[in-house]
PyMOL commands that place a pseudoatom at each C-alpha (Angstrom):
pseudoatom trace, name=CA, resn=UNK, resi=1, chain=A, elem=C, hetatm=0, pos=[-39.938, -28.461, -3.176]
pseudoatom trace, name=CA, resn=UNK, resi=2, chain=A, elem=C, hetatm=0, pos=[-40.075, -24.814, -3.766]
pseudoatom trace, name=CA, resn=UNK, resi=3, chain=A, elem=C, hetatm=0, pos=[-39.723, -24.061, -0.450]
pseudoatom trace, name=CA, resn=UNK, resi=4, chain=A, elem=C, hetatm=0, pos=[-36.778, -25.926, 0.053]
pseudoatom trace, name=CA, resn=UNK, resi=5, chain=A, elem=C, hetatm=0, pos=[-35.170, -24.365, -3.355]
pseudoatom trace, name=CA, resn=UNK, resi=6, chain=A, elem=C, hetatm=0, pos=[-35.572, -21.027, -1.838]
pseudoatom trace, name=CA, resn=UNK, resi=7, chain=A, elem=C, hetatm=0, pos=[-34.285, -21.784, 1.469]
pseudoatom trace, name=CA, resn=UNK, resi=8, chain=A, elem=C, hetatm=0, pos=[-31.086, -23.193, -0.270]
pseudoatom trace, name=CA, resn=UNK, resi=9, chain=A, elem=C, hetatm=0, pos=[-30.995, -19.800, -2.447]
pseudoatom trace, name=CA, resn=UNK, resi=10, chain=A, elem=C, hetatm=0, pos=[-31.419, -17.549, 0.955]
pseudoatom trace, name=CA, resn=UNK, resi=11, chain=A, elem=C, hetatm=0, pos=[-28.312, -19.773, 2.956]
pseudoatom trace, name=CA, resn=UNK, resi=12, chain=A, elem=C, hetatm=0, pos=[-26.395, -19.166, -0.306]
pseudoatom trace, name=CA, resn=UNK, resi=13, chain=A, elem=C, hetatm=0, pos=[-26.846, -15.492, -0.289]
pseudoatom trace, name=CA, resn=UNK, resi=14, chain=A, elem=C, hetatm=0, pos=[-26.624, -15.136, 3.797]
pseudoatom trace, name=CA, resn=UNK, resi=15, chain=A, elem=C, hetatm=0, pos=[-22.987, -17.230, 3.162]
pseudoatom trace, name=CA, resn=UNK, resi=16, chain=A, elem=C, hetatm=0, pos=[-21.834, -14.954, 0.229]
pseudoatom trace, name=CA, resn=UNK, resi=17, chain=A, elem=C, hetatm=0, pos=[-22.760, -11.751, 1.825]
pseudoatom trace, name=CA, resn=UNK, resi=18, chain=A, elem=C, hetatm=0, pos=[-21.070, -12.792, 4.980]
pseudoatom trace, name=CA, resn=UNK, resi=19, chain=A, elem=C, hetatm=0, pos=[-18.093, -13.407, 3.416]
pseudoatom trace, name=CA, resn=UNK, resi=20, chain=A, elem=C, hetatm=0, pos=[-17.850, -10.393, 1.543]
pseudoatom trace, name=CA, resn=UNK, resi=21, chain=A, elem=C, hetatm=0, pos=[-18.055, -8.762, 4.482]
pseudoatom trace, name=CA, resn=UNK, resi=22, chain=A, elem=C, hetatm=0, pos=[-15.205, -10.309, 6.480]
pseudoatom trace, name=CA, resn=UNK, resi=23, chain=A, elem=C, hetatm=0, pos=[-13.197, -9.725, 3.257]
pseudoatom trace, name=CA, resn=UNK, resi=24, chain=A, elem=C, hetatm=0, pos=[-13.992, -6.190, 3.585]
pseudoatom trace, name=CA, resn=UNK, resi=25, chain=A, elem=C, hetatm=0, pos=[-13.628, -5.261, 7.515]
pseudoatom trace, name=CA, resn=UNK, resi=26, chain=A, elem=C, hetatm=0, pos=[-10.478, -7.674, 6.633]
pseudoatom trace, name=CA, resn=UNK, resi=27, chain=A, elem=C, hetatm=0, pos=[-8.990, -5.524, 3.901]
pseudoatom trace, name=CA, resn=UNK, resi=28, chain=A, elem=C, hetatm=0, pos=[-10.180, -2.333, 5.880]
pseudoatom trace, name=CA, resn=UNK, resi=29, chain=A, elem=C, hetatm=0, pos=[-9.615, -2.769, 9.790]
pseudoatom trace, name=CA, resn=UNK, resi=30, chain=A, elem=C, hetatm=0, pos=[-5.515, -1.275, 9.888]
pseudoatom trace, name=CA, resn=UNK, resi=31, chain=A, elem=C, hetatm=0, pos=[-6.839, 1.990, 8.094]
pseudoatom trace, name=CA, resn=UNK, resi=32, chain=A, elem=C, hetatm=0, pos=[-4.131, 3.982, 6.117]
pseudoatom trace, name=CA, resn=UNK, resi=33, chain=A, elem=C, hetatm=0, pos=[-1.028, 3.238, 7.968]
pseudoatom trace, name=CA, resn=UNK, resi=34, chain=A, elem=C, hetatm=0, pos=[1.384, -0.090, 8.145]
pseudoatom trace, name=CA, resn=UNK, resi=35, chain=A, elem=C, hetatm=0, pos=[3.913, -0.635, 10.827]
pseudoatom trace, name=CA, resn=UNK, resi=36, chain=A, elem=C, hetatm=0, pos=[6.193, -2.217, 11.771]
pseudoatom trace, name=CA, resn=UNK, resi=37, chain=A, elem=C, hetatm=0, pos=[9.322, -2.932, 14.551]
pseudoatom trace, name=CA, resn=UNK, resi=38, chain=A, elem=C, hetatm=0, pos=[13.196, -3.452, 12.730]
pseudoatom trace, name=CA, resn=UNK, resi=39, chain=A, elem=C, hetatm=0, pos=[15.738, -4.858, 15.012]
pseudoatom trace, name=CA, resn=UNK, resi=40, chain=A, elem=C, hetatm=0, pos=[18.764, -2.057, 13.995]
pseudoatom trace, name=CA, resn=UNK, resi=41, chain=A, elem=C, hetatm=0, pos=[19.679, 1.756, 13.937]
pseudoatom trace, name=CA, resn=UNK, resi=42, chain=A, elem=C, hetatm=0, pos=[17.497, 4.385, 12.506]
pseudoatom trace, name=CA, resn=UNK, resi=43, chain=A, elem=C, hetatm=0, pos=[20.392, 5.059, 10.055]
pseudoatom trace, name=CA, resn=UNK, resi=44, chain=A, elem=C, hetatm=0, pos=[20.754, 1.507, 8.851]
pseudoatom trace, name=CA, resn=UNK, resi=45, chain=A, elem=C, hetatm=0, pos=[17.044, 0.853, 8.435]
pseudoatom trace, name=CA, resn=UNK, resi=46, chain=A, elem=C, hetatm=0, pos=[17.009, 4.433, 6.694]
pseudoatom trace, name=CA, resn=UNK, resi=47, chain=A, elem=C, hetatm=0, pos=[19.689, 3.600, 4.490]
pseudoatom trace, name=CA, resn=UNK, resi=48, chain=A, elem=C, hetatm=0, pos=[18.104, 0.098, 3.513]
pseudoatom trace, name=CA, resn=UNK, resi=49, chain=A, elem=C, hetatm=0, pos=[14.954, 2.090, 2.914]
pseudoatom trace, name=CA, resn=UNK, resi=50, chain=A, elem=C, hetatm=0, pos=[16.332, 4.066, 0.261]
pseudoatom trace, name=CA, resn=UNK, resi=51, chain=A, elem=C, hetatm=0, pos=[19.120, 1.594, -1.276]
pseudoatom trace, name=CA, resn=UNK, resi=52, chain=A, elem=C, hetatm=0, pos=[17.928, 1.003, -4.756]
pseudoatom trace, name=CA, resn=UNK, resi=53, chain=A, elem=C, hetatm=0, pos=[20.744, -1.963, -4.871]
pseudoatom trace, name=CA, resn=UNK, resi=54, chain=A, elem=C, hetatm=0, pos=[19.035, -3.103, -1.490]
pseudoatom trace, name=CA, resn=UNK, resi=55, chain=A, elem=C, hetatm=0, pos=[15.217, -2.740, -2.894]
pseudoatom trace, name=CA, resn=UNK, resi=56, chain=A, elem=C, hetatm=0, pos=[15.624, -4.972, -5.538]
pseudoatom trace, name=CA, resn=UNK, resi=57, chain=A, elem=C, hetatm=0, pos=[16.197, -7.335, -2.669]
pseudoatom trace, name=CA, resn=UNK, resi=58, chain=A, elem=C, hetatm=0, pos=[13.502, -6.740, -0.391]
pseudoatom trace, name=CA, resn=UNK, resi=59, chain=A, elem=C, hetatm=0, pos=[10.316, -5.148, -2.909]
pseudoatom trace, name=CA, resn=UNK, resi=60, chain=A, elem=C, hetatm=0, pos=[8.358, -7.496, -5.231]
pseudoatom trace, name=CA, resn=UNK, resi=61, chain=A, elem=C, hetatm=0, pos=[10.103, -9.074, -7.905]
pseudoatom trace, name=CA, resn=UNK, resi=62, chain=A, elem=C, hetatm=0, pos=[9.940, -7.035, -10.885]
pseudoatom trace, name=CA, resn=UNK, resi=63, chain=A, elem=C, hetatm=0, pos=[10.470, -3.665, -9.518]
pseudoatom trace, name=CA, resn=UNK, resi=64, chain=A, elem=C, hetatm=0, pos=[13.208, -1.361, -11.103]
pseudoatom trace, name=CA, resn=UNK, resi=65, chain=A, elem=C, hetatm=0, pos=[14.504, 1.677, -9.690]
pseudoatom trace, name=CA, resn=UNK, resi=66, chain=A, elem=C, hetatm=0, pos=[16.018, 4.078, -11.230]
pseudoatom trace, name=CA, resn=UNK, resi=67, chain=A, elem=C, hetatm=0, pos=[19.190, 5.827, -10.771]
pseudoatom trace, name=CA, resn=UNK, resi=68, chain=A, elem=C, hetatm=0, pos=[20.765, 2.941, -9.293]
pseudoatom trace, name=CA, resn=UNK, resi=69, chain=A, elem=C, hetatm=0, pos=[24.145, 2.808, -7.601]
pseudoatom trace, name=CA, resn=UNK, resi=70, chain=A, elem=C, hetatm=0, pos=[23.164, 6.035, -4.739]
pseudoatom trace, name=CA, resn=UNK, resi=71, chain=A, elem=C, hetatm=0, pos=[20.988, 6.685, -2.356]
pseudoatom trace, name=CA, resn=UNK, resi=72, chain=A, elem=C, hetatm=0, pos=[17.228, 7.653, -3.741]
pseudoatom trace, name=CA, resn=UNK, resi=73, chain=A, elem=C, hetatm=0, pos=[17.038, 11.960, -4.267]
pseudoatom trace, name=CA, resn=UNK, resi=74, chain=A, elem=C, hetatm=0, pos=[13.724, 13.896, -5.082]
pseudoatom trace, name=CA, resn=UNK, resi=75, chain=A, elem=C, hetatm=0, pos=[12.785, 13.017, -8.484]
pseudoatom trace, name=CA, resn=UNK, resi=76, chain=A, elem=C, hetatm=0, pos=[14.097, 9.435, -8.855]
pseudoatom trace, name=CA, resn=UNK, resi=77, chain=A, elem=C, hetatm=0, pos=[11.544, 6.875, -9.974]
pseudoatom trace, name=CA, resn=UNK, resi=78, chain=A, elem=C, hetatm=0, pos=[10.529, 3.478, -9.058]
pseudoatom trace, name=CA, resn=UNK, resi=79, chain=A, elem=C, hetatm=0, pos=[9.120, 0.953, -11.299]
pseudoatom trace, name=CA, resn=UNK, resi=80, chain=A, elem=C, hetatm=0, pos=[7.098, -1.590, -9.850]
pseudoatom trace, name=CA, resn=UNK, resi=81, chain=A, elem=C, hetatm=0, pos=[4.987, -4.368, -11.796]
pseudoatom trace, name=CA, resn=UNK, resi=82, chain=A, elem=C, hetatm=0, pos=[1.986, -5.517, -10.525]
pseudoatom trace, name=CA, resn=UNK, resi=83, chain=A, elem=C, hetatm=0, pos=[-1.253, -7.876, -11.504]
pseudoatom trace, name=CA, resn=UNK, resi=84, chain=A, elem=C, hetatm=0, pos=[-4.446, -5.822, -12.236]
pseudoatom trace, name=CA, resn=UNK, resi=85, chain=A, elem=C, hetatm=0, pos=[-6.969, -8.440, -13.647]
pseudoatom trace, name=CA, resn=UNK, resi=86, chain=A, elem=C, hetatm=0, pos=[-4.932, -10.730, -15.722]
pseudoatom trace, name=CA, resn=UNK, resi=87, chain=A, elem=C, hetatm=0, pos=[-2.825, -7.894, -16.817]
pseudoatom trace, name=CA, resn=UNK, resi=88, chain=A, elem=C, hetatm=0, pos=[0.594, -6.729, -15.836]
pseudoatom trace, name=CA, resn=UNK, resi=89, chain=A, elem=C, hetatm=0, pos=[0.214, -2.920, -14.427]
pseudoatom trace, name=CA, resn=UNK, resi=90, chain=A, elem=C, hetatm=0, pos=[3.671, -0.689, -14.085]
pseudoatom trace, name=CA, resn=UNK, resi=91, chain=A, elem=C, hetatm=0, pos=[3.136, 1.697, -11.005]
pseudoatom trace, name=CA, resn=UNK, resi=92, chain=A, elem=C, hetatm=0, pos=[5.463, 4.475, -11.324]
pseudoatom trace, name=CA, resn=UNK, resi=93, chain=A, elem=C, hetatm=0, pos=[6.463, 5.773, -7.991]
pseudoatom trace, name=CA, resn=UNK, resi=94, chain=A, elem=C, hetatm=0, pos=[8.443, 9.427, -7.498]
pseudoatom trace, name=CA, resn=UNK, resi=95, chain=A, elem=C, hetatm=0, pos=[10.404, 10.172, -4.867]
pseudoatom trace, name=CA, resn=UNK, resi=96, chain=A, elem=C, hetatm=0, pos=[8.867, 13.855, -3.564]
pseudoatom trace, name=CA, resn=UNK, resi=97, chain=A, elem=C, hetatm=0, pos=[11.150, 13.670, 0.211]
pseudoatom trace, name=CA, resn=UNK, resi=98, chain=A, elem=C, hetatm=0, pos=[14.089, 12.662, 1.748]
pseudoatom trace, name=CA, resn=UNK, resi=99, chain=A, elem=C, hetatm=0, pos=[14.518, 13.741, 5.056]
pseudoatom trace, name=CA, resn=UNK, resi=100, chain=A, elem=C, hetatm=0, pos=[17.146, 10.921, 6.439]
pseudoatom trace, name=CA, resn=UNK, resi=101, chain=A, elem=C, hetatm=0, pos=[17.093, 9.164, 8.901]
pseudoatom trace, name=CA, resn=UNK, resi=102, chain=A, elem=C, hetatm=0, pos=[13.646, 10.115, 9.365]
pseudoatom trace, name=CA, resn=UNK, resi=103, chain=A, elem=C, hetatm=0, pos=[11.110, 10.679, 5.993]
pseudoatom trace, name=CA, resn=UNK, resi=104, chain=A, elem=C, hetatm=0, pos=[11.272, 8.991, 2.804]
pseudoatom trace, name=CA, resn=UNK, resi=105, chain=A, elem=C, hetatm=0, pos=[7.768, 10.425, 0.800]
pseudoatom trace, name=CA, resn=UNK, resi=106, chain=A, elem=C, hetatm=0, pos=[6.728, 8.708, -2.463]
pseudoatom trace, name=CA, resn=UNK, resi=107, chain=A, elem=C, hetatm=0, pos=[3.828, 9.602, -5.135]
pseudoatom trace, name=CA, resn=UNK, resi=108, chain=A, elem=C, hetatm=0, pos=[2.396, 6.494, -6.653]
pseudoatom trace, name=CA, resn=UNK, resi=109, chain=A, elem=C, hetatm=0, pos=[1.746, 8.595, -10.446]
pseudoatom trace, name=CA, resn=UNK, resi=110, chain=A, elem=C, hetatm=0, pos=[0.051, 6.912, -13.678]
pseudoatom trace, name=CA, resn=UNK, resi=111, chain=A, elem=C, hetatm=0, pos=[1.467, 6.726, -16.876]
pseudoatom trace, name=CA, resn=UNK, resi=112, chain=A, elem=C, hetatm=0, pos=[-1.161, 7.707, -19.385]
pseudoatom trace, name=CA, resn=UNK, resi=113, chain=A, elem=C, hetatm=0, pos=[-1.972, 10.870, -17.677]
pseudoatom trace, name=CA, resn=UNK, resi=114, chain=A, elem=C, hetatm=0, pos=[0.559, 11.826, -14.709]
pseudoatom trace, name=CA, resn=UNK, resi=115, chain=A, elem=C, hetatm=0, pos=[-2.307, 12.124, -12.713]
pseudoatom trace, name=CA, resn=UNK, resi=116, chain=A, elem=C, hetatm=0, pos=[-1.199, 11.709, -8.445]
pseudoatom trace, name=CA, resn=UNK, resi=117, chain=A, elem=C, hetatm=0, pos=[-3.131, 8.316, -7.437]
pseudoatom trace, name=CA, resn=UNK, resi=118, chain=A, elem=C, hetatm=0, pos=[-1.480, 7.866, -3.805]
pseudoatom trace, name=CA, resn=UNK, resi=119, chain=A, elem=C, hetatm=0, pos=[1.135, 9.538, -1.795]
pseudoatom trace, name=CA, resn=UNK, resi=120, chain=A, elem=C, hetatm=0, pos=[3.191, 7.587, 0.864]
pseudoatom trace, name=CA, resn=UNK, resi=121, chain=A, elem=C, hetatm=0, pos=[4.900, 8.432, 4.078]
pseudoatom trace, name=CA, resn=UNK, resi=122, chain=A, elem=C, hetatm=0, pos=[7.465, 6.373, 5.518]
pseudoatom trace, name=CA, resn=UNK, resi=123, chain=A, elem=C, hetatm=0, pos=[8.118, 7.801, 8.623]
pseudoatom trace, name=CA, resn=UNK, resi=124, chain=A, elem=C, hetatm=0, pos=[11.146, 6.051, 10.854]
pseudoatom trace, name=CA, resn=UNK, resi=125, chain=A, elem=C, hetatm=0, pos=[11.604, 6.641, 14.654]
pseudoatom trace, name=CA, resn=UNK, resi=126, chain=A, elem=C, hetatm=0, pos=[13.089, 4.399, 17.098]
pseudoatom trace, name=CA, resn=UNK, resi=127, chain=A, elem=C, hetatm=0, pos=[11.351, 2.214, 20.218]
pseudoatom trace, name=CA, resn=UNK, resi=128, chain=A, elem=C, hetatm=0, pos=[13.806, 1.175, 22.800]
pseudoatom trace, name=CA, resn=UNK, resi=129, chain=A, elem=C, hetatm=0, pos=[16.394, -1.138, 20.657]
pseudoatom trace, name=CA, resn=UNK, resi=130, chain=A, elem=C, hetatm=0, pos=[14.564, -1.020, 17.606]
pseudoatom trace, name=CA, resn=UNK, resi=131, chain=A, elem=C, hetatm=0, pos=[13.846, 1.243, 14.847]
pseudoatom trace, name=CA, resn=UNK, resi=132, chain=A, elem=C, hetatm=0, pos=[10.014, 1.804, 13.589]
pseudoatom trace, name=CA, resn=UNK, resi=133, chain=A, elem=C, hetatm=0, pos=[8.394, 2.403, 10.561]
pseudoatom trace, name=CA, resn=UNK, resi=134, chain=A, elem=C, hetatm=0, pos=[4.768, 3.769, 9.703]
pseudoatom trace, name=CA, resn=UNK, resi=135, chain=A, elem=C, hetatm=0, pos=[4.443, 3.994, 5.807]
pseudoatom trace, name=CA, resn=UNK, resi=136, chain=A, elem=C, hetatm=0, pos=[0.410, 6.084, 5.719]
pseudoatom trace, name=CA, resn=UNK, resi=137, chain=A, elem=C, hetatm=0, pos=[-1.194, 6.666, 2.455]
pseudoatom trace, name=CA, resn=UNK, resi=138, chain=A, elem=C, hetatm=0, pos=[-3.216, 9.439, 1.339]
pseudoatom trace, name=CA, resn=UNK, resi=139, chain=A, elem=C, hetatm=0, pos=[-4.913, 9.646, -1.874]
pseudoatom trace, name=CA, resn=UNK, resi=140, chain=A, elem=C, hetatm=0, pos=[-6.392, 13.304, -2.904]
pseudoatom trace, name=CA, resn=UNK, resi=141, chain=A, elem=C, hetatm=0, pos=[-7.737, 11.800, -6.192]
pseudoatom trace, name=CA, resn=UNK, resi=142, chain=A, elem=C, hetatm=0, pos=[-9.420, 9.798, -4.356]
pseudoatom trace, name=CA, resn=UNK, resi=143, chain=A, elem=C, hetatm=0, pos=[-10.622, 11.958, -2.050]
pseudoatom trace, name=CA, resn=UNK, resi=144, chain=A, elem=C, hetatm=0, pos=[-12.249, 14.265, -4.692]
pseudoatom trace, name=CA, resn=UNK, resi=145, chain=A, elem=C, hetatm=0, pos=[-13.666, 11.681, -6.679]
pseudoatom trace, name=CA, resn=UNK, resi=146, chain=A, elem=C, hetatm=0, pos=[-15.706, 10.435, -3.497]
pseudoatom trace, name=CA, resn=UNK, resi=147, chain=A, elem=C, hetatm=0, pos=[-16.363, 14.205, -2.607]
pseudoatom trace, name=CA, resn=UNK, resi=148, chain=A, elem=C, hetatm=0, pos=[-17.944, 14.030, -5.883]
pseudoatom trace, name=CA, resn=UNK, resi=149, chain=A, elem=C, hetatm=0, pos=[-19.634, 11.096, -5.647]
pseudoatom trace, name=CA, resn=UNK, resi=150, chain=A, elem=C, hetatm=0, pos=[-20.898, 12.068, -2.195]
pseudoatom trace, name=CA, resn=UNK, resi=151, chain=A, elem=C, hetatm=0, pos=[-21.989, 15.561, -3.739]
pseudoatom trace, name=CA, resn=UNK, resi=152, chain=A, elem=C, hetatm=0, pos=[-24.267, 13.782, -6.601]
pseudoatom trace, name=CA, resn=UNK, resi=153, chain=A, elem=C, hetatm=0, pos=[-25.984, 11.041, -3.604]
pseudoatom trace, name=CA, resn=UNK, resi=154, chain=A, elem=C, hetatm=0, pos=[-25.668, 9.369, -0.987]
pseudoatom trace, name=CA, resn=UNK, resi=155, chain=A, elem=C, hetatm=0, pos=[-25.702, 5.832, -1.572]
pseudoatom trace, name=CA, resn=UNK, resi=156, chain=A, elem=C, hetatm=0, pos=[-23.221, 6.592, -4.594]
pseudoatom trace, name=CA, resn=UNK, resi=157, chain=A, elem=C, hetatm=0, pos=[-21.375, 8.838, -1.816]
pseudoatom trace, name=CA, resn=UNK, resi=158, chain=A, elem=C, hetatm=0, pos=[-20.988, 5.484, 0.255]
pseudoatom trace, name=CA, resn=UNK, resi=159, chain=A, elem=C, hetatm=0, pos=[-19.847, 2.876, -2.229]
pseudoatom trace, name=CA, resn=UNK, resi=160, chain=A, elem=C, hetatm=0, pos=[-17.233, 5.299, -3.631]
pseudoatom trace, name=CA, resn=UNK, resi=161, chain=A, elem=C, hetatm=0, pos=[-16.431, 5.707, 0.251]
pseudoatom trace, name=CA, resn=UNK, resi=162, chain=A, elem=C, hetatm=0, pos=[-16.193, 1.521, 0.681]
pseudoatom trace, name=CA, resn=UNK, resi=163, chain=A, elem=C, hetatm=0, pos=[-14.400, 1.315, -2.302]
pseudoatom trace, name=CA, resn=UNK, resi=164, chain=A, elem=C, hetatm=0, pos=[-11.736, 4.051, -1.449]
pseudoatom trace, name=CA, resn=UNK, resi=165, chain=A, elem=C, hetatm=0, pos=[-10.875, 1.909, 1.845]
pseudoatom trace, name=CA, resn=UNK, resi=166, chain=A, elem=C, hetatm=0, pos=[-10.692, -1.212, 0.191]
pseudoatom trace, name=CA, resn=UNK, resi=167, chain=A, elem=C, hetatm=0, pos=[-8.006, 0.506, -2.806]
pseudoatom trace, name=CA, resn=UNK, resi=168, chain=A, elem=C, hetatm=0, pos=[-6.028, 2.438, 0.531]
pseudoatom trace, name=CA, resn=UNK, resi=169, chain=A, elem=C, hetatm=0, pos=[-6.253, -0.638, 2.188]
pseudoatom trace, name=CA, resn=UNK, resi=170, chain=A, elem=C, hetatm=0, pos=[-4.803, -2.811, -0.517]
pseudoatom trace, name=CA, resn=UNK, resi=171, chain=A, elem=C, hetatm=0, pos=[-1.655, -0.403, -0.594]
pseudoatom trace, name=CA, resn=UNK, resi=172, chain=A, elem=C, hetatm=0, pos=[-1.366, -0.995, 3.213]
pseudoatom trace, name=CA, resn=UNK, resi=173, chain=A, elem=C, hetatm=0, pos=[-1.858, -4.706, 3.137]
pseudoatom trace, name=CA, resn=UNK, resi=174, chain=A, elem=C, hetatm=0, pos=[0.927, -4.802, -0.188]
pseudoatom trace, name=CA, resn=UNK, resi=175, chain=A, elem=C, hetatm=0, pos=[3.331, -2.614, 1.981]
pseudoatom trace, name=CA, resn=UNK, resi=176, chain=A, elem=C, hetatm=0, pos=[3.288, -5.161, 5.375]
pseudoatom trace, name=CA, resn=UNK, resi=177, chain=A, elem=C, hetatm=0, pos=[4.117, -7.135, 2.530]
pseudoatom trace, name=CA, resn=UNK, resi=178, chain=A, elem=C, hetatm=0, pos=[7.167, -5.772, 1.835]
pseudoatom trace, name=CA, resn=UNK, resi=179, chain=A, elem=C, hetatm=0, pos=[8.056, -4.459, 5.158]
pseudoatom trace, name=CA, resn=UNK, resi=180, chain=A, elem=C, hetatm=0, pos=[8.121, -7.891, 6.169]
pseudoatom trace, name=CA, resn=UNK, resi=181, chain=A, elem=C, hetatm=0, pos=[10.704, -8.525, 3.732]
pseudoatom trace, name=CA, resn=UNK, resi=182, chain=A, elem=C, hetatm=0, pos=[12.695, -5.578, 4.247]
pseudoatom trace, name=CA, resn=UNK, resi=183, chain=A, elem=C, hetatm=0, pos=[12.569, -6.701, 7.852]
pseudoatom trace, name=CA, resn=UNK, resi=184, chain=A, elem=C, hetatm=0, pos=[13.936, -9.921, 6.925]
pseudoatom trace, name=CA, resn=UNK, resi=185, chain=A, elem=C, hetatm=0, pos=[16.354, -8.743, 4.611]
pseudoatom trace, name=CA, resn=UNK, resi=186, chain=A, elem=C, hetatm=0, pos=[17.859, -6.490, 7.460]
pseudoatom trace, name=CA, resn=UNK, resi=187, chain=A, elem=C, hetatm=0, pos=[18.112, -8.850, 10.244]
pseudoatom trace, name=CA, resn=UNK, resi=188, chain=A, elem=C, hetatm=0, pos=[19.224, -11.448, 8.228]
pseudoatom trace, name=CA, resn=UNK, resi=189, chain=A, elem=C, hetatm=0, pos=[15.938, -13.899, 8.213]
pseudoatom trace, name=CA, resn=UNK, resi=190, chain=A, elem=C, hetatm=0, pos=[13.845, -16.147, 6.225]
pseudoatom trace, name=CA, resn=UNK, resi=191, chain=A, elem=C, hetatm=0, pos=[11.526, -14.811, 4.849]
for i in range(1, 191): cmd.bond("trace and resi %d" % i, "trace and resi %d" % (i + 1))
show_as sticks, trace
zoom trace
């Protein structure tokens, strides 16, 4: 009986540790950069891109930008609510670049402390008759707190490593997200 109490306990572990795997290599595999293909001009995918009147259409509902009525400048600020746990998160993100039609560059800031969390890069560039765009994320807090954490051990080193892929990797997976829609809010589709 034993025997068979401890097999059962060893297929539930092999089954739970498999699929926390896949969930990670899932989460993990695109790295720090989304992309993806726009049927439309640079200029009109730009100009969507930095529409506050058109984000409100295309981010997650709940997001606020603010000034609205003109094209995003350095130093604007999007609100954007999120789930973390079971409670409602505001990420604050500030508009650093403009470079139209090519560069929009946003820092994803807290609110307690002002602290830089994540920087993203939407870069825009066109392939044959449509327009591109890779959004990549860096994260220098990140960064140093795993440079840290690698400094103090190495196992510690590594799960502050895994666990900086899986946060960059959630950003990427949220932005598809929302390329997808700004895609389909562009070319006029379903989403």
């Amino acid at each position: 009986m034993l025997k068979w109490i401890l097999g059962g306990l060893l297929v539930i572990v092999v089954v739970l540790g498999g699929t926390c795997w896949y969930g990670y290599n899932k989460i993990t595999e695109g790295g720090s950069t989304a992309e993806t293909a726009i049927a439309g001009s640079q200029e009109h995918v730009f100009a969507a891109l930095i529409d506050p009147d058109s984000m409100i259409a295309w981010m997650e509902p709940g997001a606020t930008v603010s000034p609205r009525g003109r094209p995003l400048v350095p130093g604007d600020t999007l609100r954007v609510r999120g789930k973390v746990g079971n409670a409602n998160q505001d990420m604050r993100w500030i508009v650093r670049s403009v470079t139209a039609p090519n560069l929009l560059v946003l820092e994803l800031r807290t609110d307690s402390t002002n602290s830089m969390v994540m920087i993203r890069r939407d870069s825009l560039f066109r392939r044959n008759d449509s327009t591109i765009i890779m959004s990549a994320f860096d994260s220098p807090m990140i960064d140093s707190a795993g440079a840290a954490a690698a400094d103090s051990s190495k196992m510690v080193g590594g799960m502050m490593n895994s666990a900086m892929k899986m946060v960059v990797g959630g950003f990427r997976m949220l932005t598809i997200e929302e390329l997808k829609q700004l895609k389909a809010h562009i070319e006029g589709t379903p989403r």
